[in-house]
C-alpha positions in Angstrom: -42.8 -44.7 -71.2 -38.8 -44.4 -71.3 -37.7 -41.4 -72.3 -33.9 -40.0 -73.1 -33.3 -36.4 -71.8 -32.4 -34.3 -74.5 -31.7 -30.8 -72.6 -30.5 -30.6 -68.8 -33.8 -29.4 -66.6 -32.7 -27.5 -62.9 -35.0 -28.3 -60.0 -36.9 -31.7 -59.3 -39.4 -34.0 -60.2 -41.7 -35.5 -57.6 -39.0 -34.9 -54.9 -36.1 -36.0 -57.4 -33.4 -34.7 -59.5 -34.2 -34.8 -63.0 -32.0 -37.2 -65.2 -29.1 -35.7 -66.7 -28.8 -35.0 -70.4 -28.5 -38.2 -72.4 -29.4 -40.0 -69.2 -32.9 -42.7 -70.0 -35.8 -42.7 -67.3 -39.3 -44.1 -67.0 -42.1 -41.9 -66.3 -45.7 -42.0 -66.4 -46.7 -41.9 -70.2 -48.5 -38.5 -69.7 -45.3 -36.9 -68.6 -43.0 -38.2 -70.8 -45.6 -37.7 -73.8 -45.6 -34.0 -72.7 -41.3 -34.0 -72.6 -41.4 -35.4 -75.9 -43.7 -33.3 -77.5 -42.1 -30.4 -76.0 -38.6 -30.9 -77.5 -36.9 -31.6 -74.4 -37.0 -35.3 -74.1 -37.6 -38.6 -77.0 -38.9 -41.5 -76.6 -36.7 -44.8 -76.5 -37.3 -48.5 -76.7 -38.3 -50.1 -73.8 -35.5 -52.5 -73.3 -32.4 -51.1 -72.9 -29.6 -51.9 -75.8 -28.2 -55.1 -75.0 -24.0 -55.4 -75.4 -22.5 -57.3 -77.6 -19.2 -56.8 -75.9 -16.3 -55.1 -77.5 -15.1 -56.3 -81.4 -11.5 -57.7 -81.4 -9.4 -55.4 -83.7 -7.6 -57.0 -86.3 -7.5 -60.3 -87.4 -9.6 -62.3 -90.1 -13.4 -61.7 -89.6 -14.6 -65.0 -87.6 -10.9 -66.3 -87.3 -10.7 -68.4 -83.6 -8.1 -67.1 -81.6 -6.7 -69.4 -79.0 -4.5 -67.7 -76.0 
């Protein structure tokens, strides 16, 4: 299960630091279950967001721009 950290936890996790807050992982869906229901993590979509890229500023909306 992917999980987003919602609080920063000291010490480690199966030899490893535990992500930072904000930071996503993917854990066992046990653990994670038991960091959701316990406030300190949530549960995120699987796929990470995908980037559109930045938006232009200005201009007309859909307006071609050639360099």
């Amino acid at each position: 299960m992917r999980i987003r950290m919602l609080v920063q936890m000291n010490g480690t996790r199966d030899g490893e630091p535990w992500p930072d807050q904000g930071e996503e992982a993917d854990l066992p869906t046990a653990a994670a279950a038991h960091l959701v229901s316990a406030g300190v993590a949530e549960q995120v979509d699987q796929a990470p967001p995908v980037s559109l890229g930045k938006r232009r500023q200005g201009g007309r909306r859909g307006a071609v721009t050639h360099p």
